[in-house]
Steps between C-alpha positions, in 0.01 A plus 500: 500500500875526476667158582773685689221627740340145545788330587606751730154491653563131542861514602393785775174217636675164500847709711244621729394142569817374535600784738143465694571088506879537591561305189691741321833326450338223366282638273812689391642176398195392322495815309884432400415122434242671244691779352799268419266216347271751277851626392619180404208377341330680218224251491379497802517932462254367182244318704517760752399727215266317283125581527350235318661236766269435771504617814476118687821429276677760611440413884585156421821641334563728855447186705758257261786767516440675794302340771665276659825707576271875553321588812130471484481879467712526221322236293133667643631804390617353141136357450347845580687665198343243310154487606510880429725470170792630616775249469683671230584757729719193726791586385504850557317459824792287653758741350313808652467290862913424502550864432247604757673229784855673434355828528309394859789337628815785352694245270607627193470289194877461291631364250861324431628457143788345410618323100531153728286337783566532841565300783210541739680556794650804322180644492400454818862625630430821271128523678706500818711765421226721332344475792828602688549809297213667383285367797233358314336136474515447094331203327765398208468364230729337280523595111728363242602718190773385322516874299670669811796234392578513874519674868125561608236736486354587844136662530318572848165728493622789307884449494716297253865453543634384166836349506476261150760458296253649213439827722864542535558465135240718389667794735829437355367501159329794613831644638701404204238693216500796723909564481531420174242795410700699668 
């Protein structure tokens, strides 16, 4: 079976629980909590994946790094992809459930680049005025890239406002061949 289908077959069961159990923002975080560590940690993505590990190891593993901060229904649910050997779909699974949460409750997913970190309450003032002007809750995420040498890259859904010092250089440059052709 194609692994995008079984993790979106999983993704679609354990939001219906949440929904049906009113749990949904909290199994939200759990799913973020998960995304963020698999991403982080390439060896626990390895156990996840490994075949030859046994399954009481990996539930062990679930309770150690999970369990005592997850709801019960998060960790149940964790322990079923395991018994039927689908852990190495976790990752995925929690990726496809964030995406499915913004969709259900209309916040857009974006992303704010910039060549130097970012004070976090310029984020959250640039949320705010997102939200302001284009009338849409956004979910932003912060992104450094020291190749735009400066200014910021802005990306919401489809739409990208690019006002880097690289961008701007490149157009110039752009600019510059183009009358010299001429």
């Amino acid at each position: 079976m194609n692994e995008s289908i079984i993790s979106v077959r999983y993704t679609k069961s354990l939001f219906a629980l949440a929904k049906e159990k009113n749990l949904l923002d909290v199994i939200k975080n759990d799913m973020e909590a998960v995304y963020n560590i698999m991403n982080e940690s390439e060896e626990l993505k390895l156990v996840f994946q490994n075949p030859v590990l046994k399954p009481s190891n990996k539930y062990e593993i679930i309770d150690k790094v999970f369990g005592s901060s997850f709801q019960k229904i998060t960790i149940s649910f964790m322990n079923l992809l395991v018994k039927n050997r689908r852990e190495e779909y976790l990752h995925d699974i929690s990726r496809n459930f964030l995406a499915k949460y913004r969709e259900f409750n209309g916040i857009e997913a974006g992303v704010f680049t910039t060549a130097v970190s970012v004070d976090p309450k310029i984020i959250a003032n640039l949320k705010e005025v997102i939200k302001k002007t284009l009338n849409i809750e956004v979910e932003l995420t912060s992104n450094v890239n020291e190749k735009i040498l400066g200014g910021f890259v802005l990306r919401v859904g489809d739409n990208q406002y690019d006002a880097s010092v690289q961008s701007n250089l490149n157009k110039f440059k752009r600019k510059l061949l183009n009358t010299t052709v001429n």
